[in-house]
N, C-alpha and C positions, 0 to 999 in steps of 0.2 A: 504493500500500500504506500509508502515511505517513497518507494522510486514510484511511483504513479502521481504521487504529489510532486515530487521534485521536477520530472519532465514537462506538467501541464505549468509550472510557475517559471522555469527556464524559459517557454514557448511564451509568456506571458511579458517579459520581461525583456527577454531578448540577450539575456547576460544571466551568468551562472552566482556572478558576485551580487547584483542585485537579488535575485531569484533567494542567495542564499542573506543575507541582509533582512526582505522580511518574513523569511521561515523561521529566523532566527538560530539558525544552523549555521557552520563554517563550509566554507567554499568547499575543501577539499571533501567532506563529505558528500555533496551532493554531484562533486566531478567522479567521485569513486562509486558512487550508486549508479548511475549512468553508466559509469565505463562496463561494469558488472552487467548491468542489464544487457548494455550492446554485445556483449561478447556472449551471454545465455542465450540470447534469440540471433546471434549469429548477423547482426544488421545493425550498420552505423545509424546512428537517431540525429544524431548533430552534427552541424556545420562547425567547427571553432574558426572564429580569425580574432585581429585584434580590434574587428570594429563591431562585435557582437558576435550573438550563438543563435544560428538558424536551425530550425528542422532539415533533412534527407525527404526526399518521396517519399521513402522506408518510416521515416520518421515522423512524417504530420500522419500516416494510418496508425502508428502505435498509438502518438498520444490521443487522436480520437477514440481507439478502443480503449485505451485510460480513463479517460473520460467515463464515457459509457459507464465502464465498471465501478468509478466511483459513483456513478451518479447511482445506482445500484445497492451500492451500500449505505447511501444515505438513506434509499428509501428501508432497507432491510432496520437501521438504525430505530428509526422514527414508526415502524411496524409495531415494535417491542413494547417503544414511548408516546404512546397516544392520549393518555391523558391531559389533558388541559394546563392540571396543577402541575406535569411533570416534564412540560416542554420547555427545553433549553434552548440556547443558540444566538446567535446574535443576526438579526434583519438588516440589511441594508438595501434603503431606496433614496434614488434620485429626484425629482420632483423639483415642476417648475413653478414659480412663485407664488400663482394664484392658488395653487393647489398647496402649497404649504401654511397657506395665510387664514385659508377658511377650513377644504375638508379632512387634512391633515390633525390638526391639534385636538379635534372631539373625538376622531378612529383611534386614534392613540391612545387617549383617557379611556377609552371604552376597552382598545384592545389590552392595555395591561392590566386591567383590572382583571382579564380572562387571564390571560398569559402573563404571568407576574416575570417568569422566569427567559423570557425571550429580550434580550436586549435590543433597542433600534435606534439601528442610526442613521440620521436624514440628511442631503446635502442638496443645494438650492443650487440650476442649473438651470439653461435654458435648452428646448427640446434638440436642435443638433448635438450638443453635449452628450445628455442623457443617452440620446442613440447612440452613441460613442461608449458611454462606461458600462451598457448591458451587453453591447455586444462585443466587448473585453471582459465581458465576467466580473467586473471591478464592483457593478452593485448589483442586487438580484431580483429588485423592482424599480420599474423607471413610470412616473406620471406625468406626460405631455400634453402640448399645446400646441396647435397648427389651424390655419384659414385654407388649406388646401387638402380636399378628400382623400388625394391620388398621394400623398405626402409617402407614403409607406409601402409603395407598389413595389420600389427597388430594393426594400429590407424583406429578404422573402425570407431572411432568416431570424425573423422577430413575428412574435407573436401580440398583436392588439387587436385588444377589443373598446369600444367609445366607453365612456360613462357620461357625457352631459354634452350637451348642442346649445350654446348660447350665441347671444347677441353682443355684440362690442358696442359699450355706450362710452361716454366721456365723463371722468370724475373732476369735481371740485372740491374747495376746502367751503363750509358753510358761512365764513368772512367773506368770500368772492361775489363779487357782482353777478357774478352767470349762475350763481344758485338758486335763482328764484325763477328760471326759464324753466320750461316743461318738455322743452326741447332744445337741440342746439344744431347748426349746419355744419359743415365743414368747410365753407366762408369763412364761418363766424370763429373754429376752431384754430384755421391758419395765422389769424392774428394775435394768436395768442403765444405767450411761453410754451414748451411741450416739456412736462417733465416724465421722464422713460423710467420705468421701474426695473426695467433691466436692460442693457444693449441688447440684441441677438434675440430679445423673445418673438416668439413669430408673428405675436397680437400686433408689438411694436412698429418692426418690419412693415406688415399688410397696411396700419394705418399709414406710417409714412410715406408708404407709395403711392396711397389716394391723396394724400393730403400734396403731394408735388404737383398734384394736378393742378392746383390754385395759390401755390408759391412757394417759397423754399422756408421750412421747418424753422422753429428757430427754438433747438435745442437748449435748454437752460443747463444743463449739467451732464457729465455722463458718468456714473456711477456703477460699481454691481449691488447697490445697497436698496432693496426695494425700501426699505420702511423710513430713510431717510428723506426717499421722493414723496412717502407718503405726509412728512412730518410737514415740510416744505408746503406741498397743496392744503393743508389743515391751515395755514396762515393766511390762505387764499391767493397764493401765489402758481399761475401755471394753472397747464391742467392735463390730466394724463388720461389713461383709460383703463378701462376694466367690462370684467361680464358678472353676469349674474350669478355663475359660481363663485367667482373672485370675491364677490361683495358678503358671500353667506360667511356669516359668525365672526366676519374680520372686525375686531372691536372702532375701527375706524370709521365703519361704515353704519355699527350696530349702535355706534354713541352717538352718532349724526355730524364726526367732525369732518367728514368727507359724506356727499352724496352723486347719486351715481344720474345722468341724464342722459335719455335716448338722442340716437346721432341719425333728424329725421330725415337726409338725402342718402344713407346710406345703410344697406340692408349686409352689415360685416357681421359673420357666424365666425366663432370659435368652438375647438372639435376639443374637449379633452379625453383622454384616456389614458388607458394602463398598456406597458410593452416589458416581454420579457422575451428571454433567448428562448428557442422551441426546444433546441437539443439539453438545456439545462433541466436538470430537474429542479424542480416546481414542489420548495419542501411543503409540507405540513404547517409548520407558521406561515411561511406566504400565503398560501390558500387559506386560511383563517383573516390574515389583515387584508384579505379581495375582499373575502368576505363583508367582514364589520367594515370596510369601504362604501359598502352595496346598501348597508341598513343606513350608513347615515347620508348618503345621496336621497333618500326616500323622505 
């Protein structure tokens, strides 16, 4: 099992010193389990030079059968440990802002009160990201954002399914002039500050392209800090946007120091969902936080 961990982290890495760095193993261990293997199954696995460590042909079918076989025993693991009170392990999911801000922090409350003993750790990206760290294995749930259907034709090796079909309206801080409109254009929105809750998020992106149609943006800041753009519009300065997931249960929008306004010339849907690798296995705790996801979208 030892060398089946060490060749899919070497593949992962590209280097045997990093690979052995966070196994927390010494290099030479993991060069000597390797050499051991190559020489048992009679077939070079790696490339060495000095500018990294590649797989052989020989070598990317081993670590997929590796793979495989661990993915195997996780489930054989987790067979035994089925109880609720008796699940360990630690989650990791990626997730882009809006979904961190609203349906993220009550699934969480809800899921460790079930699972006390499953650790989770969240990191805030934007969806090309996310597509990037599931499909390195680096997290084991990713929650995206995208204004284009067809977004995921070319990941045929991720698995998504939607969870919410919203609307992109524009938010203000409740100080602002424009808070008392029931609507707003995207005339009205070009003259304005644009403050982005994160560069790269795809909501961002789609309105800046409508919005060029009627003049050039004029970005107030550019930050990876959502909650600082939000603090900023709470003073009535700027104005950014969001959807109607984004707005559930984010204390921002639930205290009224930001409100959210439909944007009446333009009919922008935002798709969120869940993406995970198809060839990973799919533990037991994950399947539980889709779950308690699915109760608190209702």
């Amino acid at each position: 099992m030892d060398q089946f961990y060490f060749l899919i982290e070497v593949e992962k890495f590209g280097s045997i010193s990093l690979a052995a760095e966070h196994l927390h193993v010494s290099q030479p261990t993991i060069s000597q389990a390797i050499n051991a293997l190559e020489i048992e199954l009679g077939k070079k696995i790696f490339y060495r030079s000095r500018v990294g460590t590649r797989p052989t042909e020989d070598g990317k079918e081993i670590i997929l059968k590796a793979k495989e076989i661990l993915n195997k025993v996780e489930e054989l693991k987790e067979s035994s440990n089925l109880k609720s009170e008796k699940l360990t392990g630690t989650l990791s999911i990626s997730s882009v802002p809006g979904i961190c801000t609203s349906l993220l922090p009550k699934t969480i409350v809800d899921y460790k009160n079930r699972f006390p003993g499953i650790s989770i750790k969240i990191f805030e990206n934007g969806t090309p990201q996310i597509i990037e760290d599931i499909t390195t294995e680096k997290h084991h749930l990713g929650f995206v954002a995208f204004t284009d259907k067809g977004y995921f034709k070319e990941h045929t090796e991720l698995f998504y399914k939607e969870l919410a079909d919203c609307k992109v309206m524009v938010c203000v801080g409740r100080k602002s002039p424009l808070s008392a409109k029931n609507s707003i254009t995207l005339e009205e929105i070009i003259k304005e500050p644009i403050v982005p809750f994160k560069p790269g998020y795809q909501m961002y992106l789609g309105i800046l392209e409508l919005l060029r149609k009627y003049g050039q943006p004029n970005i107030l800041y550019s930050s990876t800090n959502s909650i600082m753009g939000k603090q900023i519009m709470a003073e009535g300065i700027g104005v950014g946007f969001c959807s109607g997931l984004t707005i559930k249960n984010d204390p921002f929008f639930t205290s009224g120091k930001l409100i959210a306004i439909p944007i009446s010339n333009a009919d922008i849907k935002l798709s969120y969902g869940y993406i995970r690798l198809k060839k990973r296995h799919l533990s037991t705790a994950a399947k539980e936080f889709l779950r308690v996801v699915g109760d608190n979208l209702i």
